[in-house]
C-alpha positions as CSV (number, residue, x, y, z in Angstrom):
1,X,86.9,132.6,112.2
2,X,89.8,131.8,109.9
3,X,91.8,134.6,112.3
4,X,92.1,132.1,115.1
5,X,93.7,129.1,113.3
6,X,96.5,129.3,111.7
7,X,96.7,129.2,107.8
8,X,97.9,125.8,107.9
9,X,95.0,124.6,110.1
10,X,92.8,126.8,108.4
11,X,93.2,125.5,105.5
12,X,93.3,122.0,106.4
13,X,89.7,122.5,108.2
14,X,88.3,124.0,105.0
15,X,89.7,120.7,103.3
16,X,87.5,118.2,105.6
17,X,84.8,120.7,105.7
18,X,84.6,119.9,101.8
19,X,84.8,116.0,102.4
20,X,81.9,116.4,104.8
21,X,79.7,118.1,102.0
22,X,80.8,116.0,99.5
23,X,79.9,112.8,101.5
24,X,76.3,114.3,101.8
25,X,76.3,115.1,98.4
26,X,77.0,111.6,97.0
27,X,74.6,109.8,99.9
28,X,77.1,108.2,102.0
29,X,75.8,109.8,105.3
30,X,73.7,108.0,107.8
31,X,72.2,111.2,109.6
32,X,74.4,112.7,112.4
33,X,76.3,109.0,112.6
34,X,79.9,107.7,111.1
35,X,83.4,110.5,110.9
36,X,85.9,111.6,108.7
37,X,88.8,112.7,110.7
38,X,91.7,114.8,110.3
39,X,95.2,115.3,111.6
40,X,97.1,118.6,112.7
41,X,100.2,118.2,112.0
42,X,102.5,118.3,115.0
43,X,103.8,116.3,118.1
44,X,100.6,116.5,119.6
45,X,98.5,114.1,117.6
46,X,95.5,116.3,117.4
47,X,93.1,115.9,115.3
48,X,89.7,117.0,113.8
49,X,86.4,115.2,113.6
50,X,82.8,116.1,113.2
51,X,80.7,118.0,116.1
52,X,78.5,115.2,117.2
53,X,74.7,116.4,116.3
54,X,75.2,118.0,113.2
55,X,74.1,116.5,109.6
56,X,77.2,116.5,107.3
57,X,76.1,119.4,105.1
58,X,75.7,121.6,107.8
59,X,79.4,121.1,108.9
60,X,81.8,123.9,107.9
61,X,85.6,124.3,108.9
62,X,85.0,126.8,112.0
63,X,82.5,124.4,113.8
64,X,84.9,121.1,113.5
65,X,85.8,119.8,116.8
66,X,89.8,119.5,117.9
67,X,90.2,116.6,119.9
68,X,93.4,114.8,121.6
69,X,94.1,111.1,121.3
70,X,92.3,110.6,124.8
71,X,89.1,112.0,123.4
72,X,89.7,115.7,125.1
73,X,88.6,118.5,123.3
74,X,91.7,121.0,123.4
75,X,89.8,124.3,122.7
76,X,86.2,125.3,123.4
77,X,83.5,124.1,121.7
78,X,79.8,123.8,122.3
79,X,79.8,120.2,120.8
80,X,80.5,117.0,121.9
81,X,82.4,114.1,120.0
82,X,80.9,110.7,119.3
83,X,82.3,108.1,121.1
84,X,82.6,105.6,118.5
85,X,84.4,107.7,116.0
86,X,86.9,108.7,118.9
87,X,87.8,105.1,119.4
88,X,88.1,103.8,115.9
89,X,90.0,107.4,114.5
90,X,92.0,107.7,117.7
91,X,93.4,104.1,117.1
92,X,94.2,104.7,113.7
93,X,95.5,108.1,113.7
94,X,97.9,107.5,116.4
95,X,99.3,103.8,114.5
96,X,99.5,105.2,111.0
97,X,101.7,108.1,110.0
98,X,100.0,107.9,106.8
99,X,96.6,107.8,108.3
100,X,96.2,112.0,108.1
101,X,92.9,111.4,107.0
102,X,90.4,109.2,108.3
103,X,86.9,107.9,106.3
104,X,84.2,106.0,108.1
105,X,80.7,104.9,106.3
106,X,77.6,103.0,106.8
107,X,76.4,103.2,103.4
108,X,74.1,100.6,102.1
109,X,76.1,98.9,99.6
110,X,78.9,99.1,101.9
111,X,77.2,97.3,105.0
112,X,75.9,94.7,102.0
113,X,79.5,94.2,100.7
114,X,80.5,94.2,104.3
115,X,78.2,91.2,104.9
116,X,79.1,89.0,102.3
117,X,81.8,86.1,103.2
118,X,83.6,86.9,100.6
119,X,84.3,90.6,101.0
120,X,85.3,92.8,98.0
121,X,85.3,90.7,94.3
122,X,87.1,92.3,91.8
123,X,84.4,92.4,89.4
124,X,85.1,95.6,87.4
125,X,87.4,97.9,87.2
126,X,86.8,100.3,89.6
127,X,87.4,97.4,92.1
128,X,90.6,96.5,90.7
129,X,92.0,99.7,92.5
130,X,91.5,97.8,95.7
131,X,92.6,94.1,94.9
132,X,94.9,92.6,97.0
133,X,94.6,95.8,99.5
134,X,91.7,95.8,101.7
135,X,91.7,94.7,105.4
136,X,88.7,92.7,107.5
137,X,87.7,93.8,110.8
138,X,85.1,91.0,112.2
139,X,82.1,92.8,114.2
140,X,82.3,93.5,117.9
141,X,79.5,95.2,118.5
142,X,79.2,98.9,118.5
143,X,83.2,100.6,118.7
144,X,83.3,101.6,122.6
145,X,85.5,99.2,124.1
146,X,89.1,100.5,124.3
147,X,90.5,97.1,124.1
148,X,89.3,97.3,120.3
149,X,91.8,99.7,119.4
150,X,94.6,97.2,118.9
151,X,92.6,94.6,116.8
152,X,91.0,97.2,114.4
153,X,94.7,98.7,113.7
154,X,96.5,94.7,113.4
155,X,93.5,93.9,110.6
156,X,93.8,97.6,108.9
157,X,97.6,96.8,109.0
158,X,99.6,98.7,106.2
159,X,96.1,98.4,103.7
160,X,94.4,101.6,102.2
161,X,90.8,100.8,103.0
162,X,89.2,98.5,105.3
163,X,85.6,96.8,105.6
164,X,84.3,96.1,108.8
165,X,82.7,92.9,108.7
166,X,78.7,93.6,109.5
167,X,79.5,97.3,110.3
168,X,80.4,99.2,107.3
169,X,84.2,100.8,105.1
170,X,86.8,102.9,106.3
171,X,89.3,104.9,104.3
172,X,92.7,106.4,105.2
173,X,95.1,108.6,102.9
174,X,97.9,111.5,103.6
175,X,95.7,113.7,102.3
176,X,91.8,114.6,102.8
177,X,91.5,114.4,98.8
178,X,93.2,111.1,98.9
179,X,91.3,109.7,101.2
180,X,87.7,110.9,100.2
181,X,88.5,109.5,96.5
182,X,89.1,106.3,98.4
183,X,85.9,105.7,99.9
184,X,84.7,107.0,96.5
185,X,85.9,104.3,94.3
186,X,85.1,102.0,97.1
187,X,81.6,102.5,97.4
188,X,81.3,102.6,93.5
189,X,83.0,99.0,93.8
190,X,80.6,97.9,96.3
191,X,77.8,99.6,94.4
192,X,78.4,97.5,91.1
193,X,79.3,94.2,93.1
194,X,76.0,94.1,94.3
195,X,73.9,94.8,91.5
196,X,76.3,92.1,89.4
197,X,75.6,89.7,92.4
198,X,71.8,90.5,91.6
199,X,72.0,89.4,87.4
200,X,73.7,85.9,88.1
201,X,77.3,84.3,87.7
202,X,80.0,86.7,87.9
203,X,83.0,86.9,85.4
204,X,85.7,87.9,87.4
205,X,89.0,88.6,85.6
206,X,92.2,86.6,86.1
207,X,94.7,87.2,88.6
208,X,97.6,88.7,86.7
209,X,95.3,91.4,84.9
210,X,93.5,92.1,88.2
211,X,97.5,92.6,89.9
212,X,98.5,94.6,86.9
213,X,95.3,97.1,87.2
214,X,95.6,97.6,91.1
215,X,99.5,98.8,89.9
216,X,98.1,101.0,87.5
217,X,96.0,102.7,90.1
218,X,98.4,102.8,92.9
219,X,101.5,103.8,91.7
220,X,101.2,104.6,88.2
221,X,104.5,106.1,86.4
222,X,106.2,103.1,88.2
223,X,107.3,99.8,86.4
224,X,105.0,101.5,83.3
225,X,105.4,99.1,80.2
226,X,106.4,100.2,76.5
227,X,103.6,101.6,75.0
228,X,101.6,102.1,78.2
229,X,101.0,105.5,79.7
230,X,100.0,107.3,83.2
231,X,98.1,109.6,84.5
232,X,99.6,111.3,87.1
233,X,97.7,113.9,88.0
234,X,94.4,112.4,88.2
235,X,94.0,112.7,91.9
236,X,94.4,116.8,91.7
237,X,92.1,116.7,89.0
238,X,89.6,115.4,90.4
239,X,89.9,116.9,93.8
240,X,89.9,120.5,91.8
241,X,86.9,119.2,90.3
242,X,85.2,118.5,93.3
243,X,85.8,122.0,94.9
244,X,84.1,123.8,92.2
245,X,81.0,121.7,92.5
246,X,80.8,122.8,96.2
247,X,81.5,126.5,95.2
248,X,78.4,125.9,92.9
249,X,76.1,124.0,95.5
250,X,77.2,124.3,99.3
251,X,80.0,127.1,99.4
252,X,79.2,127.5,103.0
253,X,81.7,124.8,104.1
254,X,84.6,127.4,103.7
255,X,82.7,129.2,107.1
């Protein structure tokens, strides 16, 4: 199939194929339900989302569904789209020139994080990434209503990652692999939260070391002490990483 795209989009639907299998890999699906979306770039604001019905790992980048802002799909396919994931990618996709990419989970630690007053604690390391940076969307009931669009992009606002109160997290990035680390380390973060919630009182770091990791994460090589280093490439690395361990266990996402 890779003949009717071209190699741009090709490639980029081989990239979201492999976030799809690597979110069923790492149990953050919830059957056929949540999206991970994708933008082709161009004035058009397309963009690619999951074909409604199918269980993440049996999603591969021929079978992805094109779709317009309005929810039209702009070449034939024999799937439909899920409503919900139009309205809540759609609104972001179109606000965020950033927001190429697109995560949305219901993943138990995520929905328990998600239902805790006081959201994401920075309680180890891996949350630290996220400190200072993560919206709240309060719950509206299930994402149909148009009218929801503006309130879920005003609480995102210029953040990384969101958690939608009683619903569940969303990621953005520029870049598939960007993204899908994203919702990595956030579910990681939410993982450990709750299990530390579960052994008693929490020793939560002070405020200036918690700002100082978040910097390392986010833009390390920038403001870098003496005798501190960076890691610039970690992002690559791990992405590379990733893509061999789907050669080795669901190559058929390339399809």
């Amino acid at each position: 199939m890779s003949h009717a795209y071209s190699p741009q989009e090709w490639q980029l639907r081989q990239e979201l194929a492999a976030c799809y299998r690597l979110i069923a890999h790492y149990r953050m699906t919830d059957l056929i339900f949540t999206h991970l979306s994708l933008r082709i770039p161009g004035p058009e604001h397309h963009f690619l989302i999951n074909p409604y019905g199918l269980m993440f790992e049996e999603i591969t980048a021929s079978n992805l569904v094109k779709i317009d802002l309005h929810g039209n799909k702009v070449e034939a396919s024999p799937y439909p789209v899920n409503p919900a994931g139009f309205v809540i990618h759609s609104a972001i996709h179109s606000a965020r020139e950033d927001a190429q990419c697109v995560l949305h989970t219901h993943t138990k630690a995520g929905c328990a994080v998600a239902a805790q007053t006081c959201g994401l604690l920075p309680v180890n390391q891996i949350s630290m990434e996220f400190y200072g940076r993560v919206g709240y969307h309060d719950y509206e009931g299930i994402a149909l209503d148009f009218s929801e669009q503006q309130r879920l992009v005003a609480d995102l606002g210029d953040n990384a990652v969101m958690i939608l109160r009683n619903h569940g997290l969303l990621t953005v990035g520029e870049s598939v692999k960007q993204a899908f680390l994203r919702m990595y380390y956030l579910e990681k973060a939410c993982e450990i939260q709750v299990t530390a919630q579960a052994s008693g009182n929490l020793l939560l770091p002070p405020e200036e070391v918690c700002r100082r990791t978040e910097r390392q994460f986010n833009a390390p090589g920038q403001g870098v002490a003496e005798g501190e280093l960076s890691d610039l490439d970690a992002v690559d690395f791990a992405w590379a990483a990733l893509l061999r361990l789907l050669d080795r266990v669901a190559p058929g996402y390339k399809d």
